[in-house]
VOGU-3710 file (C-alpha; in Angstrom, 3 decimals, decimal comma):
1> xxxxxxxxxx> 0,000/0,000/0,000  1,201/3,221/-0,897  0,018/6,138/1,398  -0,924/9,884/1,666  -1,933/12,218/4,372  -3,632/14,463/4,282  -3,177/18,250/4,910  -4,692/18,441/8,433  -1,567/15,829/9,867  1,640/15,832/10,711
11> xxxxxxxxxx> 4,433/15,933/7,938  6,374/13,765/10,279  4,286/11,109/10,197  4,890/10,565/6,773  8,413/11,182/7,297  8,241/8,059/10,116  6,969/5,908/8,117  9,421/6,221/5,088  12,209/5,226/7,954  10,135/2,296/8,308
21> xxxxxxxxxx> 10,743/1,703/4,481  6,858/2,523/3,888  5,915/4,418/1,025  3,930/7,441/2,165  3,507/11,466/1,543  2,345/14,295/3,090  0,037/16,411/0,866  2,227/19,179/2,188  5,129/17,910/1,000  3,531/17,021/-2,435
31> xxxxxxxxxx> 2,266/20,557/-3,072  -1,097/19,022/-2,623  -2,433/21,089/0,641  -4,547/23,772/-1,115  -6,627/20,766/-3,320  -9,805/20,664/-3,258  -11,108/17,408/-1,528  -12,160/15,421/-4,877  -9,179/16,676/-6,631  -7,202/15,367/-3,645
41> xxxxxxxxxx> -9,375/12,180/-4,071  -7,865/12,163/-7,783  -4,346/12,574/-7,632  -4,049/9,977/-4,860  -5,667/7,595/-7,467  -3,569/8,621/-10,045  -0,635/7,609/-7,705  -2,295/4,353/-6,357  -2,442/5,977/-2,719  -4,699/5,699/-0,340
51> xxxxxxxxxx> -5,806/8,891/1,542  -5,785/9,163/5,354  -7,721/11,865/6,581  -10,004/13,199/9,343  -12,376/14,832/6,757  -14,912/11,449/6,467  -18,061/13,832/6,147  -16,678/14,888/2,555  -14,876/12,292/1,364  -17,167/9,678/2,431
61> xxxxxxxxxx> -19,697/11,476/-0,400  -16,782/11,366/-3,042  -16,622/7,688/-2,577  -20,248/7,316/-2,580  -20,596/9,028/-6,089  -17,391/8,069/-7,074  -18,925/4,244/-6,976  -22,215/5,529/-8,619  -20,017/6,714/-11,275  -17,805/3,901/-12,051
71> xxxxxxxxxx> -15,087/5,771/-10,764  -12,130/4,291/-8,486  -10,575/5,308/-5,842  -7,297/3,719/-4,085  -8,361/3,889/-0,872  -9,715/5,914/2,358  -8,494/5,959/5,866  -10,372/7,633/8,320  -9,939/9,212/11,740  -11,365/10,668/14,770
81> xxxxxxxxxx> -9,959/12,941/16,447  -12,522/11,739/19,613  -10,187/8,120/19,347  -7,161/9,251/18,223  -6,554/13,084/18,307  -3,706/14,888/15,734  -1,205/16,990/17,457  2,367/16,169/18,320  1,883/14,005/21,338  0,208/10,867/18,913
91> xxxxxxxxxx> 2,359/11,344/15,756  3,902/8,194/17,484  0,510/6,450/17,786  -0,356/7,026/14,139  2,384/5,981/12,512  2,674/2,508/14,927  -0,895/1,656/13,655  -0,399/3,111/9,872  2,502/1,073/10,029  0,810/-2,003/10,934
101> xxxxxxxxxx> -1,696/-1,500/8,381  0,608/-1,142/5,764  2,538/-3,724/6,340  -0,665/-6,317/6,432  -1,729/-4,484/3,680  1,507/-4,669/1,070  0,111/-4,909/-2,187  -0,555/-1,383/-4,032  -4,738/-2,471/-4,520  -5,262/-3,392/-1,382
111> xxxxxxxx> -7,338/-0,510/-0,363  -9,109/0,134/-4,028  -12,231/1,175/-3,603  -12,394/0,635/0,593  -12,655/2,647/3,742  -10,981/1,970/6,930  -11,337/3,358/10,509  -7,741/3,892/12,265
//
């Protein structure tokens, strides 16, 4: 699985995780931050990554038509900040569990088309 972040986390996450030999991005460090939330959606497909964000209200619509449509996606991960808050004291904590994911979760597909709850 190949990952992105979105804006609203940590850059050091991502950053974490390529130690780990994972294959993730910020959309900060992409250039990607000031995307709209489909177009977001969009590149991440175009790059086989799937999206982790906080945002599931809006993005859990893209999907929605997105599948109506025919259209693919590579993949959502959501959060909550009432189970897992972003800030600096759980940059740890997310990339432990991204990193689990990933890891049971190598192949570039996996996430096509799915949502996940971290």
């Amino acid at each position: 699985m190949k990952l992105a972040l979105d804006h609203h986390y940590s850059t050091q996450i991502a950053v974490q995780l390529r130690k780990r030999r994972c294959d993730a991005v910020a959309a900060i460090e992409q250039g990607w931050e000031t995307e709209d939330d489909e177009s977001l959606l969009s590149l991440c497909a175009d790059e086989s990554r799937t999206l982790l964000t906080n945002n599931v209200a809006d993005f859990a619509v893209i999907a929605r038509r997105w599948a109506l449509q025919g259209r693919h996606h590579a993949g959502l991960i959501f959060t909550s900040d009432a189970s897992l808050p972003r800030g600096q004291h759980t940059i740890g904590r997310y990339v432990t569990a991204l990193h689990s994911l990933m890891r049971a979760n190598p192949a570039e597909d996996a996430f096509v088309d799915r949502t996940h709850w971290l």
